[in-house]
C-alpha positions in Angstrom: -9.5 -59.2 -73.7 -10.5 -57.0 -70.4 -12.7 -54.3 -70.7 -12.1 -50.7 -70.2 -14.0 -48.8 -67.6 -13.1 -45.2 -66.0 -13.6 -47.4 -62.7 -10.0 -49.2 -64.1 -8.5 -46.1 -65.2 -6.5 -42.6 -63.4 -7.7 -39.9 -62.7 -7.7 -37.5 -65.8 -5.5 -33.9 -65.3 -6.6 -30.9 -66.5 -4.5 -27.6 -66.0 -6.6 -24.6 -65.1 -5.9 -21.0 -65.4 -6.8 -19.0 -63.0 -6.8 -15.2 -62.2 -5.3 -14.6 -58.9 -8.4 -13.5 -56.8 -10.0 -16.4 -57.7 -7.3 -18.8 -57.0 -6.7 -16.9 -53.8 -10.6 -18.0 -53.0 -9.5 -21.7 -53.8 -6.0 -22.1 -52.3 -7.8 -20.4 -48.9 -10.5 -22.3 -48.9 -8.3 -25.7 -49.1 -6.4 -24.5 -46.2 -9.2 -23.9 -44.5 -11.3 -27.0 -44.6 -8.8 -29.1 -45.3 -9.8 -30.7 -48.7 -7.4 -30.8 -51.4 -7.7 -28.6 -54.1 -8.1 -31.4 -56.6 -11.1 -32.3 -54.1 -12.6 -29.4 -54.7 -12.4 -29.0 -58.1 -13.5 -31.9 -58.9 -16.7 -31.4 -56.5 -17.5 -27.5 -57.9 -16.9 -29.0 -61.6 -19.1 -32.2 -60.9 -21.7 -29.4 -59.3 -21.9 -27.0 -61.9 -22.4 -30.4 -64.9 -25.1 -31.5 -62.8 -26.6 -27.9 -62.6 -26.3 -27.6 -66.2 -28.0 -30.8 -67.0 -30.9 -30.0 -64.7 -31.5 -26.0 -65.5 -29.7 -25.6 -69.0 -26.4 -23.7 -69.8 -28.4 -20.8 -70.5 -30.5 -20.2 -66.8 -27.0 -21.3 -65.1 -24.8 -18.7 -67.2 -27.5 -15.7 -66.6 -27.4 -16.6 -62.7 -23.6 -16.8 -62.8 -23.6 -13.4 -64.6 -26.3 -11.9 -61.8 -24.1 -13.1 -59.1 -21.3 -11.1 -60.1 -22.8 -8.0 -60.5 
């Protein structure tokens, strides 16, 4: 019997929603570097788990919330 691994398997798709300043941000920001927009969101979602882990949901939401203001 093999054994399952995320190593063996796809690549899982999520659909997003976005508002459309923010997914003018993205679809620019592709063009402009050159990295696939799965690329990126991958990256900024693999980021922001590893921030959360280190600081807590809490510290990363109230920075979030300061950086929009």
């Amino acid at each position: 019997m093999s054994q399952f691994t995320i190593e063996s398997t796809p690549l899982v798709q999520y659909a997003l929603r976005l508002d459309h300043q923010l997914h003018n941000k993205f679809y620019s920001l592709s063009k402009r570097t050159k990295i696939p927009m799965s690329t990126l969101g991958r990256l900024s979602i693999t980021m922001f788990l590893e921030k959360v882990d280190l600081n807590g949901i809490t510290t990363v939401l109230k920075e979030l919330e300061n950086s929009n203001e």
